[in-house]
C-alpha positions, -999 to +999 in steps of 0.1 A: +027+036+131+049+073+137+018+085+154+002+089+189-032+100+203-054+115+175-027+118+146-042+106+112-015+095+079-025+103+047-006+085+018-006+078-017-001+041-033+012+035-066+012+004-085+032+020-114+009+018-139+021+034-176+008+067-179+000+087-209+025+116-221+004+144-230+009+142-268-012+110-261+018+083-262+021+052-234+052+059-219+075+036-215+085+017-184+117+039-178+096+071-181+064+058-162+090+053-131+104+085-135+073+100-135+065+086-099+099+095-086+084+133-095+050+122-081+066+117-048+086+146-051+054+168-053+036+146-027+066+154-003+064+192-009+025+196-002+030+176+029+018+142+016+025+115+049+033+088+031+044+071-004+042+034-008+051+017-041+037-025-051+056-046-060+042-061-092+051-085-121+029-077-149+031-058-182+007-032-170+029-019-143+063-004-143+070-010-101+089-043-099+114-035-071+097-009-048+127-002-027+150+009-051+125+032-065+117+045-030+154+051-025+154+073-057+127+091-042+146+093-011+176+109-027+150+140-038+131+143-008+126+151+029+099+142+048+078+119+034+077+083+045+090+054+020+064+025+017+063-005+000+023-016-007+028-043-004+062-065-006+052-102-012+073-119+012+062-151+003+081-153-031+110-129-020+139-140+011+129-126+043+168-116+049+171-098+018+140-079+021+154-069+054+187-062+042+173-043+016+143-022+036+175-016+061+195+001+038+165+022+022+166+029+057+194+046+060+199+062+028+165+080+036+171+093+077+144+065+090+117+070+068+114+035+056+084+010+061+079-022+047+044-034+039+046-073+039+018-089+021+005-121+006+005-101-027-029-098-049-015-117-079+003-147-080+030-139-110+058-137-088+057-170-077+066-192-106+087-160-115+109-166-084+106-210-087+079-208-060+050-237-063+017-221-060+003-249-039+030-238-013+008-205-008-003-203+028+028-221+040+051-202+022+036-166+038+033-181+077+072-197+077+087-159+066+071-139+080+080-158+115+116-159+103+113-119+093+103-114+124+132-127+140+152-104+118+138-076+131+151-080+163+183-072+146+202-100+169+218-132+154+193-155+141+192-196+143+169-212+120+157-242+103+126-239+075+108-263+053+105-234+024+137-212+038+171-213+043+185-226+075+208-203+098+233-207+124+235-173+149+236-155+114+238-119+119+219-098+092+234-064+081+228-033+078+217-027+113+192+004+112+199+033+131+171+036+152+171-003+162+134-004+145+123-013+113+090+002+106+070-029+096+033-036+090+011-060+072-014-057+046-043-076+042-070-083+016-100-095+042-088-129+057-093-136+092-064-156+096-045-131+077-058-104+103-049-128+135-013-135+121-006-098+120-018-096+162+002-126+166+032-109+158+024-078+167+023-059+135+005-031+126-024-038+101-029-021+068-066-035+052-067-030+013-103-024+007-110-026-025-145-030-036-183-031-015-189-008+015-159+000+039-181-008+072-181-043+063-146-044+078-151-030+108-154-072+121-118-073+114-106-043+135-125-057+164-108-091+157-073-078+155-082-062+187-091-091+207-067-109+192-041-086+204-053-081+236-055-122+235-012-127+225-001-097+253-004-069+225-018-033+229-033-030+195-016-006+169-035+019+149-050+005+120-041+015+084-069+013+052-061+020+018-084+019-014-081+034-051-096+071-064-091+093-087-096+136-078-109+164-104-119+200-097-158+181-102-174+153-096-183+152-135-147+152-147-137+127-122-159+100-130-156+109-172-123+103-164-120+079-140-147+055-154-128+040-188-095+039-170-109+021-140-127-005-162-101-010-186-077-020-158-105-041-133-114-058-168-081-070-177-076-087-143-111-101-140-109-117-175-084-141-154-102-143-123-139-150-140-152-111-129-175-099-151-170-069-171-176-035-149-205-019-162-211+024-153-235+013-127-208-010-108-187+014-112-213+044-099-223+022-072-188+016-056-180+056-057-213+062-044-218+033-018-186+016-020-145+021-021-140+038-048-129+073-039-137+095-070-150+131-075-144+163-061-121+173-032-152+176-010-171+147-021-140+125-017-126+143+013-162+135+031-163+096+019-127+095+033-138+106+069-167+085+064-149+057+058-122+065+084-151+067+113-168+035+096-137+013+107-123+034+129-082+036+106-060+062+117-043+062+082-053+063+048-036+056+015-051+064-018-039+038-048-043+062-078-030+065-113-053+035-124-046+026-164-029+048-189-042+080-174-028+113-186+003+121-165-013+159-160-043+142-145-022+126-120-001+156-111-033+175-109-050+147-080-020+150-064-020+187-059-057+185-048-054+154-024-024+169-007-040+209-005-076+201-001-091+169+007-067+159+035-066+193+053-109+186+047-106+150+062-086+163+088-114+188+096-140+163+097-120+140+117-116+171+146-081+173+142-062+204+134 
């Protein structure tokens, strides 16, 4: 990670979703990406670390191809890193997501990073002619061969589920030599092991139940650093919320939205429906970040100390949500609750 000593990240994670216009239409896909173009814009003017984008394949969500939207962003920005969350390298081509992270790369002054995941959902793969059963093997063969590519040197290969190459040479080269790269994971072990293995930084999405219960895989990815030759990067976390000016008009908000959009992916994964007191549970127990600046700028810190992440990312826009309601989290993410999670952290 672009930080050393006691430096924390604070970012904000977009999956897209279509947003209401404030006459109370859905916007459409065009507009809905657009509208987190400005997002970003905003984030990047309060002093927001970090933007990263998913890559999704569903009607819900706008964000298909992160990286082009993150170089839109990077046309109309400064400062603010360009993140996909995550890319799912298992259904893409390792070269071409380097090729194309490369050149977001240079187009935004080194600001790129690629997130590389296993992905949450599994449209993309018969999308892209992948076989489902192909799953694990798919994920361990590219991200080996991506990290070849990284060393940004000519490349021989030969894969069961990728292409084979011959001292292949894999352009653009980035100007700094370095391709900002991490890896996100959902809570597997040997997810958590591969990312030491090849010395990756590790992003945890931490989605639902109490964040301490993941403070096993930090110490794992240590040791298993420490175990392959590796000095152990900073750890990442990222997890959804929603921010009002109380914690009463966060949750009326929040709550409907939230449901509406756990509900539509549980009916295929056999979830049951999320009742108020799931849903009050996980913001008061769990990892879902919603209230006030100071109630969610405390559970942040908490969470940060609890498994011991130098960065955090909020995932938030969650269902057709009012596009002012956005704007307005954004504001008070960037002006109050990091500067608070900063203070309760002890840094300056």
């Amino acid at each position: 990670m672009t930080h050393t000593g006691n430096n924390y990240l604070f970012g904000l994670d977009s999956f897209g979703d279509l947003a209401k216009a404030e006459d109370g239409r859905l916007m459409n896909y065009a507009e809905s990406i657009r509208l987190v173009v400005d997002e970003a814009v905003l984030a990047d003017r309060l002093g927001v670390d970090v933007i990263a984008l998913g890559e999704h394949h569903r009607e819900e969500y706008a964000i298909s191809s992160p990286e082009t939207v993150l170089s839109a962003i990077a046309s109309k920005t400064k400062q603010i890193k360009l993140a996909s969350g995550v890319t799912v390298l298992s259904s893409d081509d390792p070269v071409r997501v380097f090729e194309r992270f490369a050149t977001l790369d240079a187009v935004s002054n080194g600001r790129a990073q690629v997130i590389l995941g296993r992905g949450s959902f599994t449209e993309s793969f018969p999308l892209f002619g992948y076989d489902l059963r192909d799953y694990e093997a798919l994920f361990e063969e590219k991200i080996e061969l991506f990290s070849k590519l990284l060393k940004e040197q000519p490349v021989t290969w030969s894969g069961t589920h990728t292409q084979s190459l011959d001292a292949a040479d894999v352009f653009p080269k980035t100007e700094s030599g370095t391709l900002e790269t991490y890896v996100g994971v959902g809570g597997s072990p040997q997810s958590v092991v591969r990312a030491a293995a090849y010395n990756f930084p590790l992003v945890l999405a931490i989605i639902g139940g109490s964040p301490e219960r993941f403070a096993p895989y930090i110490e794992l990815y240590r040791k298993a650093s420490a175990e392959f030759g590796h000095s152990a990067h900073p750890v990442g976390m990222h997890s959804p919320g929603f921010i009002a000016d109380s914690d009463e008009q966060a949750v009326k908000i929040a709550f409907p939205l939230f449901k509406q959009a756990m509900d539509k992916v549980g009916k295929t994964r056999g979830w049951q429906p999320m009742s108020r007191e799931h849903f009050m549970n996980e913001v008061k127990n769990g990892s879902m970040y919603v209230g006030s600046p100071e109630t969610v700028g405390k559970k942040i810190a908490n969470a940060m100390k609890a498994v011991d992440a130098k960065r955090f990312d909020m995932v938030y826009g969650f269902g057709p949500m009012q596009a002012s309601d956005r704007r307005r989290m954004i504001e008070l993410y960037a002006t109050e609750v990091i500067p608070r999670v900063r203070e309760l952290l002890g840094q300056s």
